[in-house]
C-alpha positions as CSV (number, residue, x, y, z in Angstrom):
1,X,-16.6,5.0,33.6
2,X,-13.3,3.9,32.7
3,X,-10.0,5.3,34.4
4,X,-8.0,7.5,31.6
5,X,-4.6,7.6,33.9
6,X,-1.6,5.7,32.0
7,X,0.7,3.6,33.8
8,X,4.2,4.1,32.8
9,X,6.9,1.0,33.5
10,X,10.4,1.3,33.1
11,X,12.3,-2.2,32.3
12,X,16.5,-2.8,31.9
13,X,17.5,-5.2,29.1
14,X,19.5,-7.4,30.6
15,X,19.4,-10.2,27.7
16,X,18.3,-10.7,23.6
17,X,17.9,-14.0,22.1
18,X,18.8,-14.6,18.8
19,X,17.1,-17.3,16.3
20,X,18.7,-18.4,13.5
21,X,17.0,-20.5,11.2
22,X,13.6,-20.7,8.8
23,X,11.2,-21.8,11.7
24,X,10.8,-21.5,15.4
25,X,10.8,-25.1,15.8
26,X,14.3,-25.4,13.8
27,X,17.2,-23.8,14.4
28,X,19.9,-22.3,16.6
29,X,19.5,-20.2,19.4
30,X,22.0,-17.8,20.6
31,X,22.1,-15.1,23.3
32,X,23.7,-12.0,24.3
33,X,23.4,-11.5,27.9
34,X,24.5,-8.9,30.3
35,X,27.0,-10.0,33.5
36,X,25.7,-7.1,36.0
37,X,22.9,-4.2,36.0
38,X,23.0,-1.2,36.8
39,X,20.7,0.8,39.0
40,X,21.7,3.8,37.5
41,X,20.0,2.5,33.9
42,X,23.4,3.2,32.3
43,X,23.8,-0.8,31.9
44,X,25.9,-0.7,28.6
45,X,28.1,1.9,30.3
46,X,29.0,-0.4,33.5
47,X,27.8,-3.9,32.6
48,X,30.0,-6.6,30.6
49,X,27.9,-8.0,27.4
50,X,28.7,-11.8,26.4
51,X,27.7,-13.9,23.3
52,X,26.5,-17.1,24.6
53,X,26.3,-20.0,21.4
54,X,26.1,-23.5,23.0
55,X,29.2,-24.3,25.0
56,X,31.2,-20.9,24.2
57,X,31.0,-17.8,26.0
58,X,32.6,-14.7,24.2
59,X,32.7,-11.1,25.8
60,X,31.0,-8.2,22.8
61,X,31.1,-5.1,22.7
62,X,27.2,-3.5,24.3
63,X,25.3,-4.6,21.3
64,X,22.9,-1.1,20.1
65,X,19.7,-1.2,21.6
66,X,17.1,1.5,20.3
67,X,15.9,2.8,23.7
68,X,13.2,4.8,22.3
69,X,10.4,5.2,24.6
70,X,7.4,2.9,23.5
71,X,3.8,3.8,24.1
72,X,1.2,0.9,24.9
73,X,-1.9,1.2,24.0
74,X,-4.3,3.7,24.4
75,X,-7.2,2.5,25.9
């Protein structure tokens, strides 16, 4: 018999990487990563967002991020 209950997990974002280019294995990679979390989940609110291409580091604004709740799959 197989257990119905779901397990929910709740994760921060506290980085996106960026690809730039026609294939994985060519390219540029860039980054925009978060200085500090928060454990109140308002990260965008309290954190500082940089841009991180190479050798330069540029603070941005919180970049959107769709925080729309995301099911896995039903079993």
């Amino acid at each position: 018999m197989q257990d119905s209950r779901v397990e929910v997990s709740q994760y921060v974002l506290v980085a996106v990487i960026h690809h730039h280019g026609d294939h994985a294995t060519c390219g540029h990679y860039t980054c925009h990563v978060e200085s500090s979390r928060s454990t109140t989940g308002r990260s965008c609110l309290e954190g500082k967002w940089y841009n991180v291409n190479d050798q330069h580091v540029d603070e941005i604004a919180c970049p959107y991020v769709d925080r729309t709740p995301v099911r896995g799959p039903q079993a």
